[in-house]
PyMOL Python script that loads the backbone (N, CA, C, O; Angstrom):
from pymol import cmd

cmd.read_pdbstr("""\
ATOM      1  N   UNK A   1     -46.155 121.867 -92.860  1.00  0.00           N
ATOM      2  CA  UNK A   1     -46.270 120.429 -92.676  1.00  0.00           C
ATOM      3  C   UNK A   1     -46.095 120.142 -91.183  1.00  0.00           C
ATOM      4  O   UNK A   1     -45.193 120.494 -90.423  1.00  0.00           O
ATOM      5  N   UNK A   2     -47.066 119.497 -90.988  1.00  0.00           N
ATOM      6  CA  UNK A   2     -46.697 118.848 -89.147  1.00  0.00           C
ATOM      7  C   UNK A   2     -45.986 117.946 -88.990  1.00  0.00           C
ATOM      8  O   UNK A   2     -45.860 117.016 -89.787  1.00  0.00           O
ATOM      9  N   UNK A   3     -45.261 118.101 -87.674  1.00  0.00           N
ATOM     10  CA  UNK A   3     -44.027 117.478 -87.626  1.00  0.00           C
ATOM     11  C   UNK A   3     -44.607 116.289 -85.982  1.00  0.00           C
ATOM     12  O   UNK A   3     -45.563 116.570 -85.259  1.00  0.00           O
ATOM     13  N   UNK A   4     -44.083 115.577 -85.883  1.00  0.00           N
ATOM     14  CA  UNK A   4     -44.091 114.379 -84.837  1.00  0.00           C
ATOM     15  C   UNK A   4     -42.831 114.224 -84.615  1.00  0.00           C
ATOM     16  O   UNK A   4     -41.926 113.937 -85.399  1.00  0.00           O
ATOM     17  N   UNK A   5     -42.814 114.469 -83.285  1.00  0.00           N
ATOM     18  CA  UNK A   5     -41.124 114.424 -82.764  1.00  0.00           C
ATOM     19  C   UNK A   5     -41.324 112.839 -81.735  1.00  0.00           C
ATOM     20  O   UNK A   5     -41.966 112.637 -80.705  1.00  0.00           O
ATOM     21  N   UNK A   6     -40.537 112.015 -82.501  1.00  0.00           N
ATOM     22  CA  UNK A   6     -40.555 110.705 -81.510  1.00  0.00           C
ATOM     23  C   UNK A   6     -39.029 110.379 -80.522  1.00  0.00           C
ATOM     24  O   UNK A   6     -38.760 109.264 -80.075  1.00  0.00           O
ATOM     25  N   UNK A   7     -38.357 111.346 -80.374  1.00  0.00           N
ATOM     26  CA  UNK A   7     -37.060 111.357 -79.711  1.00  0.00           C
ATOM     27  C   UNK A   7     -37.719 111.438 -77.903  1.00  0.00           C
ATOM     28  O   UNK A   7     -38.617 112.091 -77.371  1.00  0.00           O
ATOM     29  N   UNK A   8     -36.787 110.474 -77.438  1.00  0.00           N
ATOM     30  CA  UNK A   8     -37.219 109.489 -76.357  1.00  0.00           C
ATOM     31  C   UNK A   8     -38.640 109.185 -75.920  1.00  0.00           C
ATOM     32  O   UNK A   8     -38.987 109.089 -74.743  1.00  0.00           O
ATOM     33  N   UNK A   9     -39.370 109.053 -76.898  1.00  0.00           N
ATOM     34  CA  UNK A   9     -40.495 107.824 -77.129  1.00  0.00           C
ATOM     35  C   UNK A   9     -39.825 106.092 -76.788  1.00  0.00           C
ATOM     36  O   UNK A   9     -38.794 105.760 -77.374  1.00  0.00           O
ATOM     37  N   UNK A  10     -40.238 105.500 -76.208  1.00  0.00           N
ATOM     38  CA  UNK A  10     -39.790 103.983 -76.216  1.00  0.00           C
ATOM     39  C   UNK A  10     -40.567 103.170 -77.346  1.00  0.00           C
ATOM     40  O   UNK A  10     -41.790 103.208 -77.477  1.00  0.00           O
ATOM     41  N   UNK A  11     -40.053 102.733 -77.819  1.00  0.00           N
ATOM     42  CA  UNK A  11     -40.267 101.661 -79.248  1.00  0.00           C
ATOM     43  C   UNK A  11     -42.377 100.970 -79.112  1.00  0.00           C
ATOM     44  O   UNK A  11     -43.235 100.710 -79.956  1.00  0.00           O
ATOM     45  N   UNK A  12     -42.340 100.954 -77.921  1.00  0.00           N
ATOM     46  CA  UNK A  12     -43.684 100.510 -77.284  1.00  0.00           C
ATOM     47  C   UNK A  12     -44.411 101.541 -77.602  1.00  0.00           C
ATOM     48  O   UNK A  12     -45.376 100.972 -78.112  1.00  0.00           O
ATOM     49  N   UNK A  13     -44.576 102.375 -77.648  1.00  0.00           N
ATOM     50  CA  UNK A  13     -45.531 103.804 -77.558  1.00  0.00           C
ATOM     51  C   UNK A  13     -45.772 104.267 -78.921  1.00  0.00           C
ATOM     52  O   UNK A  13     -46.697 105.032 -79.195  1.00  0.00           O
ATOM     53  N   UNK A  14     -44.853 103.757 -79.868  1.00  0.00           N
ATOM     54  CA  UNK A  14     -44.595 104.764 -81.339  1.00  0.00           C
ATOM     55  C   UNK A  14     -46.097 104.085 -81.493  1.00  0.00           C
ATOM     56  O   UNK A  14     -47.068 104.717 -81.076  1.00  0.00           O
ATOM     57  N   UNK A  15     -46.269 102.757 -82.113  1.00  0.00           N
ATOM     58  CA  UNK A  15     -47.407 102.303 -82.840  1.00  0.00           C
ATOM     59  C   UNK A  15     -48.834 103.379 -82.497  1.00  0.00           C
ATOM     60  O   UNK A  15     -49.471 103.751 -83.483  1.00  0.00           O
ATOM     61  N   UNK A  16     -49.319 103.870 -81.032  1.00  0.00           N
ATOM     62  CA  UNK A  16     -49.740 104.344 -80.830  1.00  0.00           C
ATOM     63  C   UNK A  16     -50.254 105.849 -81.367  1.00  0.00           C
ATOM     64  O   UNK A  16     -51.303 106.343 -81.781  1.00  0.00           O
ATOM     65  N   UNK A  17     -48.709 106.328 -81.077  1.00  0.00           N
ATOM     66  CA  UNK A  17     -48.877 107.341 -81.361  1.00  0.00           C
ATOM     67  C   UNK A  17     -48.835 108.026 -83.048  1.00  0.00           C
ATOM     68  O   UNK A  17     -49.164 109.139 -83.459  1.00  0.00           O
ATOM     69  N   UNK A  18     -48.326 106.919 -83.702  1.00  0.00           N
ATOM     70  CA  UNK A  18     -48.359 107.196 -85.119  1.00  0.00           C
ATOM     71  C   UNK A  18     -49.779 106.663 -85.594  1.00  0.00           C
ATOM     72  O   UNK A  18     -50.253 106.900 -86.705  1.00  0.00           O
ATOM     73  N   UNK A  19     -50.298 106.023 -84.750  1.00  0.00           N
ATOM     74  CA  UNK A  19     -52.246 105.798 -85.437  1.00  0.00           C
ATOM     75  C   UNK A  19     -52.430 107.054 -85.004  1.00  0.00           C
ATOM     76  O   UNK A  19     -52.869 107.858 -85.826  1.00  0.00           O
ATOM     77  N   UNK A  20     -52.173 107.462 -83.780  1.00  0.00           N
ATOM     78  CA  UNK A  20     -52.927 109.013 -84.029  1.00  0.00           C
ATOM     79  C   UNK A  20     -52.555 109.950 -84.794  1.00  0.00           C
ATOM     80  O   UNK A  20     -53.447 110.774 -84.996  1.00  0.00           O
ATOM     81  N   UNK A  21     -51.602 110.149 -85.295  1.00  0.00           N
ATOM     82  CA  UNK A  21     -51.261 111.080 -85.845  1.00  0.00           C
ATOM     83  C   UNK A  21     -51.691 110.957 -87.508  1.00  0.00           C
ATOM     84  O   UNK A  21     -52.000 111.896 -88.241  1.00  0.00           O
ATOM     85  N   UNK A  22     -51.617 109.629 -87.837  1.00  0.00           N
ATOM     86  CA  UNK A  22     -52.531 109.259 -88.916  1.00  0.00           C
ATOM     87  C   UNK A  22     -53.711 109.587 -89.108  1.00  0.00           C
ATOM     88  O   UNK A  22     -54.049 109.635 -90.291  1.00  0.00           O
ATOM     89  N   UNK A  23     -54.840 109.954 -87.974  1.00  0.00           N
ATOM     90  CA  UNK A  23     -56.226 109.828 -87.893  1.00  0.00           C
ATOM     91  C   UNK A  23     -56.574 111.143 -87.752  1.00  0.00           C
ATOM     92  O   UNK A  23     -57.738 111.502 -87.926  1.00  0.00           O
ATOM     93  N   UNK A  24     -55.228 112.314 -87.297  1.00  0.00           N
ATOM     94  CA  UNK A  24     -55.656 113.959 -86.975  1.00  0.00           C
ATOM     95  C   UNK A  24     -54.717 114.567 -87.743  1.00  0.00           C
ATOM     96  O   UNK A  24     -55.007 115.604 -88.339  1.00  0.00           O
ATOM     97  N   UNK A  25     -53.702 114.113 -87.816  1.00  0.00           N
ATOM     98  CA  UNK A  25     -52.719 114.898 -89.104  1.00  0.00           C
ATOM     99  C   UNK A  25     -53.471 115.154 -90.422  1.00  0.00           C
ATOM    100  O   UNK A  25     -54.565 114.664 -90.701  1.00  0.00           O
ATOM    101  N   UNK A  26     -52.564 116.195 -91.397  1.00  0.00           N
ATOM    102  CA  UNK A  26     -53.293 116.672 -92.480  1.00  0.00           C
ATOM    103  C   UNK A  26     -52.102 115.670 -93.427  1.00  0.00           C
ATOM    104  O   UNK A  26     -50.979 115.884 -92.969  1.00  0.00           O
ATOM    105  N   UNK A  27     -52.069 114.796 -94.441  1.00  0.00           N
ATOM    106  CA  UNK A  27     -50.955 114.631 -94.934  1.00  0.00           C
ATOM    107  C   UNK A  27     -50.524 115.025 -96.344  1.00  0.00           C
ATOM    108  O   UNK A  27     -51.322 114.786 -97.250  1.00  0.00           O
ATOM    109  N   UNK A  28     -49.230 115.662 -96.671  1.00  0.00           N
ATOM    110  CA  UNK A  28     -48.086 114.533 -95.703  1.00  0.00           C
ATOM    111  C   UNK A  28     -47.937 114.570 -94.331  1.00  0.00           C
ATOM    112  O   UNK A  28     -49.026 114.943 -93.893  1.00  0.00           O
ATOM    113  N   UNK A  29     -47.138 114.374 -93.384  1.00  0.00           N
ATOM    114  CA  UNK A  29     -46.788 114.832 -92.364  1.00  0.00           C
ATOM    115  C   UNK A  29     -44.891 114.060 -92.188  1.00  0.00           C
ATOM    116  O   UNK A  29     -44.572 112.947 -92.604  1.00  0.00           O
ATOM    117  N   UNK A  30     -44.103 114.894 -91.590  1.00  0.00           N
ATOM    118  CA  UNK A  30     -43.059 114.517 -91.269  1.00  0.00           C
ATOM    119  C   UNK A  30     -42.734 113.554 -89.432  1.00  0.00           C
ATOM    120  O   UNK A  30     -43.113 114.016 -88.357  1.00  0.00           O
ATOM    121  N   UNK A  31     -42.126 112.487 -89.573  1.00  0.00           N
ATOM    122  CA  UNK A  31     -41.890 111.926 -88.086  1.00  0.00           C
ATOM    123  C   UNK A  31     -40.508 112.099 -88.312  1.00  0.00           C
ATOM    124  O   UNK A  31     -39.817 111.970 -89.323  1.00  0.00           O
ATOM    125  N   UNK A  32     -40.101 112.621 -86.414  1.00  0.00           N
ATOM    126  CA  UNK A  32     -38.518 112.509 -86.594  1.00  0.00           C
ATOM    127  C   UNK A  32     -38.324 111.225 -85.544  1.00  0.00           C
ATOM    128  O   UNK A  32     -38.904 111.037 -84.475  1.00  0.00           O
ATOM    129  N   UNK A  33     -37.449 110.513 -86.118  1.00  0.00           N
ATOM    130  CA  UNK A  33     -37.073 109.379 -85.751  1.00  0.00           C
ATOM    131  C   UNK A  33     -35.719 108.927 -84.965  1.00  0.00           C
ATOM    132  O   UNK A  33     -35.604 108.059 -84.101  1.00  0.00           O
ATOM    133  N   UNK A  34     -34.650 109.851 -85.576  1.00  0.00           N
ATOM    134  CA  UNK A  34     -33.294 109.626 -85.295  1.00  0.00           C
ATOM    135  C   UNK A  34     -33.415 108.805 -86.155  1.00  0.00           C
ATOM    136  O   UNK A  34     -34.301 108.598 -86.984  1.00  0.00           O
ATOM    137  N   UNK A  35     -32.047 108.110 -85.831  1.00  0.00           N
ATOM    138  CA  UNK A  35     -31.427 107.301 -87.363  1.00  0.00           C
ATOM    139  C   UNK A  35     -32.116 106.093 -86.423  1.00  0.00           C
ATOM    140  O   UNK A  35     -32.332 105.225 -87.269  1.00  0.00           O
ATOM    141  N   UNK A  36     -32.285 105.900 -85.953  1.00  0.00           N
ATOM    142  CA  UNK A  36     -33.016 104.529 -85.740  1.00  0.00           C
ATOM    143  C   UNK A  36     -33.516 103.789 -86.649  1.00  0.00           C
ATOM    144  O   UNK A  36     -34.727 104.009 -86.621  1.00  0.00           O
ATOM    145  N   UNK A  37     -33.262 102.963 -87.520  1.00  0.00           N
ATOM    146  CA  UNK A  37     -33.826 101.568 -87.950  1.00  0.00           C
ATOM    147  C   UNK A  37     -34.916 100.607 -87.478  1.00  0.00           C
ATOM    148  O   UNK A  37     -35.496  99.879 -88.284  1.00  0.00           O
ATOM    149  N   UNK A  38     -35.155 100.604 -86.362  1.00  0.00           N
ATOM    150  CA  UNK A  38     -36.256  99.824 -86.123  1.00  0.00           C
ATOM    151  C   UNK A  38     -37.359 101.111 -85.504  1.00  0.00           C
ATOM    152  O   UNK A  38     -38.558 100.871 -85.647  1.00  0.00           O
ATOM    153  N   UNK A  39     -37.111 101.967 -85.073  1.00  0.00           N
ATOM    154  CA  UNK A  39     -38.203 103.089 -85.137  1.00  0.00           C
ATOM    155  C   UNK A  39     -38.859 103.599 -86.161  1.00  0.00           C
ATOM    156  O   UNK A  39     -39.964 104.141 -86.189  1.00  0.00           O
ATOM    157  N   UNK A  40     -37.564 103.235 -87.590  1.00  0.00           N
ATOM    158  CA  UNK A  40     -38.461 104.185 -89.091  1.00  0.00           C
ATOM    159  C   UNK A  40     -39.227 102.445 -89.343  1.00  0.00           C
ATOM    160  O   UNK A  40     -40.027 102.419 -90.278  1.00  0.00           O
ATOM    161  N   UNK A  41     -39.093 101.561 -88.855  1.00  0.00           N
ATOM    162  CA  UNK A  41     -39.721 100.304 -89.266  1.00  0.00           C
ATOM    163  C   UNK A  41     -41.717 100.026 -88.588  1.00  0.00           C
ATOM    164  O   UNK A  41     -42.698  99.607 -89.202  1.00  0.00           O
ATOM    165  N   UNK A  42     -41.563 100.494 -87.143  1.00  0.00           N
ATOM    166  CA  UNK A  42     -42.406 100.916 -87.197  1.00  0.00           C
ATOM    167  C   UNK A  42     -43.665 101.976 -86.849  1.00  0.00           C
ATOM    168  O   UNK A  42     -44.739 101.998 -86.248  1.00  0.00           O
ATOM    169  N   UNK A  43     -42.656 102.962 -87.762  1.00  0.00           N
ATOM    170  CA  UNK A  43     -43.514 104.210 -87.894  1.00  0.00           C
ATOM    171  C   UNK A  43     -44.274 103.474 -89.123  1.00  0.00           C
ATOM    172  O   UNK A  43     -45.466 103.173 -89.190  1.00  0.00           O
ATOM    173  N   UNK A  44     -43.152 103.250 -90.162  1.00  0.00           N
ATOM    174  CA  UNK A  44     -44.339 102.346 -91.527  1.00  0.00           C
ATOM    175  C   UNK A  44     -44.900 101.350 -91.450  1.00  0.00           C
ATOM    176  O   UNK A  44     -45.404 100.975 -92.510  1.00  0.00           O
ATOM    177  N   UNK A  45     -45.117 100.359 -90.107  1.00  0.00           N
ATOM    178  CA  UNK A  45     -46.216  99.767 -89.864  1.00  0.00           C
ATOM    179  C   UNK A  45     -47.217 100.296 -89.695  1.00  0.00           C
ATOM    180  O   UNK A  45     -48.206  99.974 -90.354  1.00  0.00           O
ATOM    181  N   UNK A  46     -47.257 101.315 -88.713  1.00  0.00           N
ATOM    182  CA  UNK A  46     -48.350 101.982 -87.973  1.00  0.00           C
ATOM    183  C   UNK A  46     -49.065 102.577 -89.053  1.00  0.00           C
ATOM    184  O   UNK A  46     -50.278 102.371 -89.014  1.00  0.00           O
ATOM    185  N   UNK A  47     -48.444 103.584 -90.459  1.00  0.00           N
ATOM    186  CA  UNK A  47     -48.438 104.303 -91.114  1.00  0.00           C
ATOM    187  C   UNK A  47     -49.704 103.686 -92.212  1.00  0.00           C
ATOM    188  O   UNK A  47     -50.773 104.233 -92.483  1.00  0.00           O
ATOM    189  N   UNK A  48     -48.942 101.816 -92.929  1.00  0.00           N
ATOM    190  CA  UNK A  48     -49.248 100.787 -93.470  1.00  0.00           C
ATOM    191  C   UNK A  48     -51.099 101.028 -92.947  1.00  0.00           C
ATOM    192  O   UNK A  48     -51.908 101.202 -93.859  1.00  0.00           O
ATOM    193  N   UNK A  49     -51.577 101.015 -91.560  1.00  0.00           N
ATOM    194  CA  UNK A  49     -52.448 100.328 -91.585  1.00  0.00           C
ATOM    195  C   UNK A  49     -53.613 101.553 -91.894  1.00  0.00           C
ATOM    196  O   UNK A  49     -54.827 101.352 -91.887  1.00  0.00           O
ATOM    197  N   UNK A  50     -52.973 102.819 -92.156  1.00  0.00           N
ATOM    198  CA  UNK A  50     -53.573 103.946 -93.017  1.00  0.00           C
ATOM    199  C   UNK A  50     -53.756 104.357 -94.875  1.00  0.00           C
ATOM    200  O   UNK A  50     -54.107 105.274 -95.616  1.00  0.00           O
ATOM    201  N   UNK A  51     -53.111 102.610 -94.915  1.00  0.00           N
ATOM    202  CA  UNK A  51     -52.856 102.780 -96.544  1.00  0.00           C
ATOM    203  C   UNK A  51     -51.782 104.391 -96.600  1.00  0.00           C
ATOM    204  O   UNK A  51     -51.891 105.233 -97.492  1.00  0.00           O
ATOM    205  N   UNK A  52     -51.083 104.456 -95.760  1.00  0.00           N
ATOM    206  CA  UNK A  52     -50.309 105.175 -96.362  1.00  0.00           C
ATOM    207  C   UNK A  52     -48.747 104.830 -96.015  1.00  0.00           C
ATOM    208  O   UNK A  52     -48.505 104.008 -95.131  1.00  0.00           O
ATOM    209  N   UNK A  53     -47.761 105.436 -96.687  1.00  0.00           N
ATOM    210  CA  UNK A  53     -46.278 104.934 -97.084  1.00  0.00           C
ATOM    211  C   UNK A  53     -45.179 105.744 -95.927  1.00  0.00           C
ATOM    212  O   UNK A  53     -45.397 106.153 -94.787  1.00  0.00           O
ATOM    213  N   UNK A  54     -44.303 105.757 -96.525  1.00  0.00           N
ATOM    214  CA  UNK A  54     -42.993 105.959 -95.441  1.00  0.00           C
ATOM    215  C   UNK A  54     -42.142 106.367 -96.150  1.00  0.00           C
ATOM    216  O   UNK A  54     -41.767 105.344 -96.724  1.00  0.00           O
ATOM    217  N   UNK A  55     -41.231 107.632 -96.726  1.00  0.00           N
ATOM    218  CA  UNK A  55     -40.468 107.900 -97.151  1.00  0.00           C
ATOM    219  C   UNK A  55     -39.815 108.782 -96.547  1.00  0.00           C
ATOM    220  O   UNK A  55     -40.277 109.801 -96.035  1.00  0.00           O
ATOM    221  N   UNK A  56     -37.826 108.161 -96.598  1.00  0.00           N
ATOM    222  CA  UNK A  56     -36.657 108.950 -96.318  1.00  0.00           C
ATOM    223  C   UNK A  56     -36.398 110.128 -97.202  1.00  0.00           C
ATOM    224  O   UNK A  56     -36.381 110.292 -98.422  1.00  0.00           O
ATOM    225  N   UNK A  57     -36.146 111.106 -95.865  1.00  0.00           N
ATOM    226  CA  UNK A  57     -36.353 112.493 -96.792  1.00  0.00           C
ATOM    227  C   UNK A  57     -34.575 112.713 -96.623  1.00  0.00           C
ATOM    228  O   UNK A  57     -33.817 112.622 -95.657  1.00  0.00           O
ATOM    229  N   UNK A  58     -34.420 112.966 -97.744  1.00  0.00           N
ATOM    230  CA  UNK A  58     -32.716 113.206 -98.804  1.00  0.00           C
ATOM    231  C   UNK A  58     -32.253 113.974 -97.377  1.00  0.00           C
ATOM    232  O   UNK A  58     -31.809 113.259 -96.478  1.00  0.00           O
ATOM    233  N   UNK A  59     -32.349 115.353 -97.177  1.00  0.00           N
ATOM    234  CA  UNK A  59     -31.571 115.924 -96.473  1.00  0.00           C
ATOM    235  C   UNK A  59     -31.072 115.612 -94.823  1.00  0.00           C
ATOM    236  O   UNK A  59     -30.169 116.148 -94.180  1.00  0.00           O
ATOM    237  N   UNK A  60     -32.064 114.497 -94.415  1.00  0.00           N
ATOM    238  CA  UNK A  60     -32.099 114.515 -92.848  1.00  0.00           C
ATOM    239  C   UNK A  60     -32.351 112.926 -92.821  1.00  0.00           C
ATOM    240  O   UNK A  60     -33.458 112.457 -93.085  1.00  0.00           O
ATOM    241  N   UNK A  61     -31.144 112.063 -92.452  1.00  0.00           N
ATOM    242  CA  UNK A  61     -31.158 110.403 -92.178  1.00  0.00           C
ATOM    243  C   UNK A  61     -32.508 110.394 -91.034  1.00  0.00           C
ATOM    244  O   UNK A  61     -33.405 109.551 -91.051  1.00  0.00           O
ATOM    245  N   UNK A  62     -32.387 111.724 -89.906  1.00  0.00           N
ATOM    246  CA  UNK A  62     -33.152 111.259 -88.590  1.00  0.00           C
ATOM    247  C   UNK A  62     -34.781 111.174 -89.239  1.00  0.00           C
ATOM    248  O   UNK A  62     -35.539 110.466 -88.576  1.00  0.00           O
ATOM    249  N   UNK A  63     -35.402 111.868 -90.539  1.00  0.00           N
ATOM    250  CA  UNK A  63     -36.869 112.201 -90.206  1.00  0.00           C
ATOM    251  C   UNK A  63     -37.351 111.250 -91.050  1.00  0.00           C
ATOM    252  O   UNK A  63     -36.501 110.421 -91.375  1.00  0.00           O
ATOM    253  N   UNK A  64     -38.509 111.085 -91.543  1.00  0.00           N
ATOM    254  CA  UNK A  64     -39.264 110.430 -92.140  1.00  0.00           C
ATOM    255  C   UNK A  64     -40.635 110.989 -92.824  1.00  0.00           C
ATOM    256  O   UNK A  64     -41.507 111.359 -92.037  1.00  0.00           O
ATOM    257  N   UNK A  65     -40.911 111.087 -94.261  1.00  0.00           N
ATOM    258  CA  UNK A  65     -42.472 111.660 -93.867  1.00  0.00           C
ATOM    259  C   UNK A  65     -43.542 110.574 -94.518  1.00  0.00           C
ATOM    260  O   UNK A  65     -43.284 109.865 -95.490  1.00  0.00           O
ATOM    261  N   UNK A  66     -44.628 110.584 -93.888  1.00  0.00           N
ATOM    262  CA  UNK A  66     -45.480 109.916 -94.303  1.00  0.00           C
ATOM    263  C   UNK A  66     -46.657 110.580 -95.289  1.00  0.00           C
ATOM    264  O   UNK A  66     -47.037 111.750 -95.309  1.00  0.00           O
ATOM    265  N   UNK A  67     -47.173 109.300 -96.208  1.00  0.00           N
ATOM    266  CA  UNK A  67     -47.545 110.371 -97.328  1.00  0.00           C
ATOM    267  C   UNK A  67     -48.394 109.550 -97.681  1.00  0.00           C
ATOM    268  O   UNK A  67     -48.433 108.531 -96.991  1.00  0.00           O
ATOM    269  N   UNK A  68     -49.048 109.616 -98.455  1.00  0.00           N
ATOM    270  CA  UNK A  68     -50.426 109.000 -99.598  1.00  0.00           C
ATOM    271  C   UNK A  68     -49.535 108.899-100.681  1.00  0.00           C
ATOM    272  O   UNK A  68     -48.801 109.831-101.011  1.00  0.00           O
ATOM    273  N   UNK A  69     -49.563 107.886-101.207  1.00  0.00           N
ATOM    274  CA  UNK A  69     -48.456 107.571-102.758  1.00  0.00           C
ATOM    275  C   UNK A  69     -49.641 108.386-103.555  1.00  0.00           C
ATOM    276  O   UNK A  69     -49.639 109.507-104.066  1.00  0.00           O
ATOM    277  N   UNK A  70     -50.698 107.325-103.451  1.00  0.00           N
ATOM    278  CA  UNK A  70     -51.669 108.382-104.796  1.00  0.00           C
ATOM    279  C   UNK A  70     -51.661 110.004-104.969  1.00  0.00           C
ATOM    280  O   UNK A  70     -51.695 110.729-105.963  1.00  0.00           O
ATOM    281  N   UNK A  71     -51.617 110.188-103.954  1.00  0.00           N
ATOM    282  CA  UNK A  71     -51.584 111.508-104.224  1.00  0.00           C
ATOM    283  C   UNK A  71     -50.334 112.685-103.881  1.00  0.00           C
ATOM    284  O   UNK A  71     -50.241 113.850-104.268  1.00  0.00           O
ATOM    285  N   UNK A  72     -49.355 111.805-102.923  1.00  0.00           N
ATOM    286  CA  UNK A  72     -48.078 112.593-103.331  1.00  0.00           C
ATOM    287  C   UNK A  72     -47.521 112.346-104.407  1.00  0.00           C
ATOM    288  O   UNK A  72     -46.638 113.144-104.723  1.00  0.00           O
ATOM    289  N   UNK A  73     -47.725 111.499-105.106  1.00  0.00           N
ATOM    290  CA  UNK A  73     -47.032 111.709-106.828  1.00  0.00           C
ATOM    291  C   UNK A  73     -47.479 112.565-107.493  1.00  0.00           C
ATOM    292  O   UNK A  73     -46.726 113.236-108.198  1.00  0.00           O
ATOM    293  N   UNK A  74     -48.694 112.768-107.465  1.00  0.00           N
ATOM    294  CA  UNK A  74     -49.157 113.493-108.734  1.00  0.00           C
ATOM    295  C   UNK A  74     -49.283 114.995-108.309  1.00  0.00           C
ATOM    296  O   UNK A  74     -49.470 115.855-109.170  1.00  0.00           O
ATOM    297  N   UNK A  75     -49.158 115.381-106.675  1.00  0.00           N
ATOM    298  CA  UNK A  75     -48.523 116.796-106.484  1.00  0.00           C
ATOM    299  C   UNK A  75     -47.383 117.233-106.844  1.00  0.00           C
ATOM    300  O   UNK A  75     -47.206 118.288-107.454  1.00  0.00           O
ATOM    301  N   UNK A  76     -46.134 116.103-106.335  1.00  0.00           N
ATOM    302  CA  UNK A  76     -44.889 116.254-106.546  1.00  0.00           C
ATOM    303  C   UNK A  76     -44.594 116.366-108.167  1.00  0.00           C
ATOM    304  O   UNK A  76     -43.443 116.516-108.576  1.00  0.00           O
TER     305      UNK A  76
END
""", "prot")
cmd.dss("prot")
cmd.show_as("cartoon", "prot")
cmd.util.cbc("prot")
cmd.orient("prot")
């Protein structure tokens, strides 16, 4: 799974860089965020305008992965 490391990214740049990673990533894909709150807010904007979602992964508060609901359910 590809990973997107957004640790000292400025809040300005994420939107950017999470459309790209939307448009060349294979998904799922994991973003690490740090515990930041308004960074996991908008990674799932950016994420949103790919029709795809934002989910906190159990073991690690910092990461995030982004996923296709349709079709990460019915793998998982």
């Amino acid at each position: 799974m590809e990973i997107v490391d957004l640790h000292g990214v400025r809040h300005e740049d994420v939107t950017t860089i999470i459309i790209d990673a939307c448009s060349r990533c294979e998904i799922p894909f994991v973003v690490i965020t740090g515990k930041s709150s308004r960074m996991k807010r908008i990674v799932s904007f950016a994420a949103a305008k790919f029709k795809l979602s934002v989910r906190d992964t159990i073991d690690n508060p910092g990461r995030v992965i982004v996923v296709d609901d349709e079709n990460f359910f019915e793998e998982n």
